[in-house]
N, C-alpha and C positions, 0 to 999 in steps of 0.2 A: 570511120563513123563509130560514134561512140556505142554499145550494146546496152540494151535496157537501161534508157533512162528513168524512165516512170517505174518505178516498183511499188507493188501492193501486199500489203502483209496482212495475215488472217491468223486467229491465233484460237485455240478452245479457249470456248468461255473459262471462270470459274476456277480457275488452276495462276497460284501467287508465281509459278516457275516458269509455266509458259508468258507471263507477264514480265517477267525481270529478260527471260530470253528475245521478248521479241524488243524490249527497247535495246537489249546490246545491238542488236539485227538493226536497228534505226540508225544508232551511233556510227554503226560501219558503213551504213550505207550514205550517208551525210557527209560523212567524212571524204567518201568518193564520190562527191560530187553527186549522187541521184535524188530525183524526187520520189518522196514515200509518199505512201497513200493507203491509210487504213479504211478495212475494213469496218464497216460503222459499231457491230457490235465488238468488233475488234478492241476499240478506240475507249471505248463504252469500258474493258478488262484492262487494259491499261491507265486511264482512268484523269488523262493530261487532256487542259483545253484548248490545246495552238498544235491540233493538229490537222492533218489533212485527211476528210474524211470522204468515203463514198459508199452507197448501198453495194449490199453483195452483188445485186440485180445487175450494177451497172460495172464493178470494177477491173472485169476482164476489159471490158472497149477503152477505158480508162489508162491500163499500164502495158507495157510491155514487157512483165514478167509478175508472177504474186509468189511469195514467199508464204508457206505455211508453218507454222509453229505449233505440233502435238504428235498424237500418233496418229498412225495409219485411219484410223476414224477419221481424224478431221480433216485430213488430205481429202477420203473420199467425199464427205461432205463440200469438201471448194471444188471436187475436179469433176460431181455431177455439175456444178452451178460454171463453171469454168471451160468446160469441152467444148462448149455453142461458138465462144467468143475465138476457140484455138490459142487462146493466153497462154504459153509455158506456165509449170508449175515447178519447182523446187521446193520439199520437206527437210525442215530443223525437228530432229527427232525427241520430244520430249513423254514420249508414251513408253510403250513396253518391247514389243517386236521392234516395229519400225522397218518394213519392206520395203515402204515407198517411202517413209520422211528418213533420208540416210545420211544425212547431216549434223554428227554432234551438238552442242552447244558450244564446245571448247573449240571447234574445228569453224568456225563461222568465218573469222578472217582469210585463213589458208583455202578453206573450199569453196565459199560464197566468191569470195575474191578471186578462184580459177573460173567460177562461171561468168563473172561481170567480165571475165577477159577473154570468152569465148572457149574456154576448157571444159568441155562437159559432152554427155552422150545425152542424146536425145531420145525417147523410149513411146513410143506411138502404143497408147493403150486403149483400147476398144471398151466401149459400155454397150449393156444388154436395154432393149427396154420394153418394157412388160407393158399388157392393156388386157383388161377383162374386157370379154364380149358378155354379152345375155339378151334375153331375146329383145330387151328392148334399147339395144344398140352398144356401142363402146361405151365403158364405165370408168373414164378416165385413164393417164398412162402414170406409168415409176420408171426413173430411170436407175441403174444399179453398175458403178465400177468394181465389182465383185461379184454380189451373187444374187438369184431373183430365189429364195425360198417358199415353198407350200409345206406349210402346216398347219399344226393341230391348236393353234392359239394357247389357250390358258389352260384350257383342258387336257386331262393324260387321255388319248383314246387313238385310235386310229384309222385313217381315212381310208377312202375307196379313190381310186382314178384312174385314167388311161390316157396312155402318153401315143404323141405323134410326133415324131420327125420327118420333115419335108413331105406330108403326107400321107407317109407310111405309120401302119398301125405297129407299135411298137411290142408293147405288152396293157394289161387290165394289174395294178397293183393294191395289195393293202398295206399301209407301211403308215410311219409318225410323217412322213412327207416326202419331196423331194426338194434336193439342191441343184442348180443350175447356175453355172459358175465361169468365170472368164481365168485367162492365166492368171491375171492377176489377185481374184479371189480365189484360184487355187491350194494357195499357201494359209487362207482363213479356216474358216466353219469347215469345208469343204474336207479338206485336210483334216480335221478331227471325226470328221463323218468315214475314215477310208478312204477319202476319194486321192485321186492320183496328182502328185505337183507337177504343173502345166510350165514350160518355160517360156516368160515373158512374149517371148517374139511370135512362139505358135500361133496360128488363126484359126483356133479349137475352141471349143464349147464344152466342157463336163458336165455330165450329167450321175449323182449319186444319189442313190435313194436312202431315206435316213431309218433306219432299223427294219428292214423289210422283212413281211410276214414270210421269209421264205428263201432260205439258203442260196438258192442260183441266181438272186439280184445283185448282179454286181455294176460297179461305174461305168459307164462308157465317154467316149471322148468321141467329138462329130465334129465335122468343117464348121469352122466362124459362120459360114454364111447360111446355117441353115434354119430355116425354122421350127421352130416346138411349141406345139400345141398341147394343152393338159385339159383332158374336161373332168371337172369335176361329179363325180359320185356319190360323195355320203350326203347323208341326209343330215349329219352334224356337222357343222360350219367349218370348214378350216379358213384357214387366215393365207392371201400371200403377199409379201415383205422383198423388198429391194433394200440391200446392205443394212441391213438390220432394221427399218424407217417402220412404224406403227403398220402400214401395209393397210391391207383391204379386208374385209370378209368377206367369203363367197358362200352362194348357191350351189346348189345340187343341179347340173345342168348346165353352171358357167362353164365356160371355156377362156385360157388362158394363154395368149400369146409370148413367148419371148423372141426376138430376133434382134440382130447386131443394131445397134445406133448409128446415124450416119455421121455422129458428129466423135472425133476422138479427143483423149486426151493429151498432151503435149508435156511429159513427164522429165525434168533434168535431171541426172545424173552428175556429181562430180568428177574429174576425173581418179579413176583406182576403179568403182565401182565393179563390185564382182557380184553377181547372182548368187554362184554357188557356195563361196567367198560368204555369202549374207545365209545363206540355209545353213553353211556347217556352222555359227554362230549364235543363230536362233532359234534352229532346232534340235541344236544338240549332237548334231552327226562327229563322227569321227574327222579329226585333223590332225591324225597320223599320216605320215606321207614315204611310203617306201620307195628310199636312197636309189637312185640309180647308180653304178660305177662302171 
């Protein structure tokens, strides 16, 4: 039986290179035989009328596989709207990092072409999702494949709050906010805040607090399945935000849920893929390697 015949491709707006890259990603895919199916604003950047088009809403039930073309951004943008359906995801890396989109452009035929044949690792990634409560009920949810952020919005100043895990009172903090982060936002924001790199497969939670008024706040790391509640304290608004998205502002008095999502995302791998492989290139680590004899 043939694998992924229906393919969906989703691309950043607004960018001439992820344009030219995802028609090569059409040509190859054409060429073997699959059905493509752009996303509509996709279709919309590439800018052809004999295409096959479908709302982002629906394209997971739609393909059996969507190709993303950018950076790790736009991955997370398809893989909150993507996880519900359980669609596999595969990233063409046209951004800067590239964690999760780990697919060259020159490598399209050799690596897309081991996945259409069944060559690839499969990466089950967990998303967080956030809901304000207040007293006059839930205030909507966010969902985040990286990280759920409280802060300070647009203003320099620093907030008040108190953190709960699974019930327990944790600590009362003043700080520019906190990060709460999945392995896979690990390696983000997270990581520039201090906080510690999570490896993919962990079923952990980071928690980093972002400039705390106070030497002995340091990261901590909790079971995937727990919950964290934040209530909010100052009396000046802070903001919170899922993977960077405009987010909410809160009250003095809200309370802030995060806990795992039931739904995950279905992340391919080519085959080579190496974790660590991807951080001593990204982050700069040493790839000195002492000689055994």
């Amino acid at each position: 039986m043939e694998l992924f015949r229906n393919i969906g491709l989703m691309g950043r707006p607004g960018n001439t290179a992820v344009a030219d890259t995802l028609n090569d990603v059409q040509r190859y895919l054409e060429s073997q035989g699959r059905r493509v199916i752009h996303e509509e604003d996709t279709a919309a950047l590439v800018g052809r009328t004999d295409l096959q088009v479908c709302s982002r809403q629906n394209l997971g039930e739609a393909c059996d596989l969507v190709i993303v073309v950018g950076g790790d951004g736009s991955l997370l943008h398809a893989g909150r709207s993507l996880a519900r359906s359980r669609t596999p995801v595969l990233g063409i890396n046209r951004g800067r990092l590239g964690f999760l989109t780990d697919v060259a452009p020159s490598e399209i035929e050799a690596k897309v072409g081991a996945v259409l044949r069944g060559d690839y690792v499969e990466d089950q990634r967990f998303l967080l999702s956030v809901e304000v409560r207040r007293e006059e009920g839930v205030d909507g949810e966010m969902l985040a494949l990286n990280d759920v952020i409280l802060h300070t919005g647009t203003t320099v100043h620093m907030i008040e709050f108190e953190l709960y895990i699974e019930g327990q009172f944790v600590y009362r903090l003043r700080s520019d906010g906190l990060i709460v982060c999945t392995p896979t936002g690990s390696t983000a924001y997270a990581l520039s805040g201090g906080g510690p790199i999570l490896h993919p497969r962990l079923d952990a939670i980071g928690l980093v607090p972002m400039h705390p008024h106070t030497l002995s706040s340091r990261p901590i790391v909790v079971s995937g399945d727990s919950e964290i509640k934040i209530q909010v304290l100052s009396d000046i608004p802070p903001r919170v935000s899922a993977d960077g998205q405009p987010g909410q502002m809160l009250e003095a008095g809200d309370w802030v849920y995060v806990r795992k999502h039931p739904f995950k995302l279905r992340l391919l791998h080519p085959p080579g893929n190496d974790f660590y492989e991807a951080c001593r290139t990204k982050l700069g680590w040493s790839s000195h390697q002492r000689q055994e004899y």
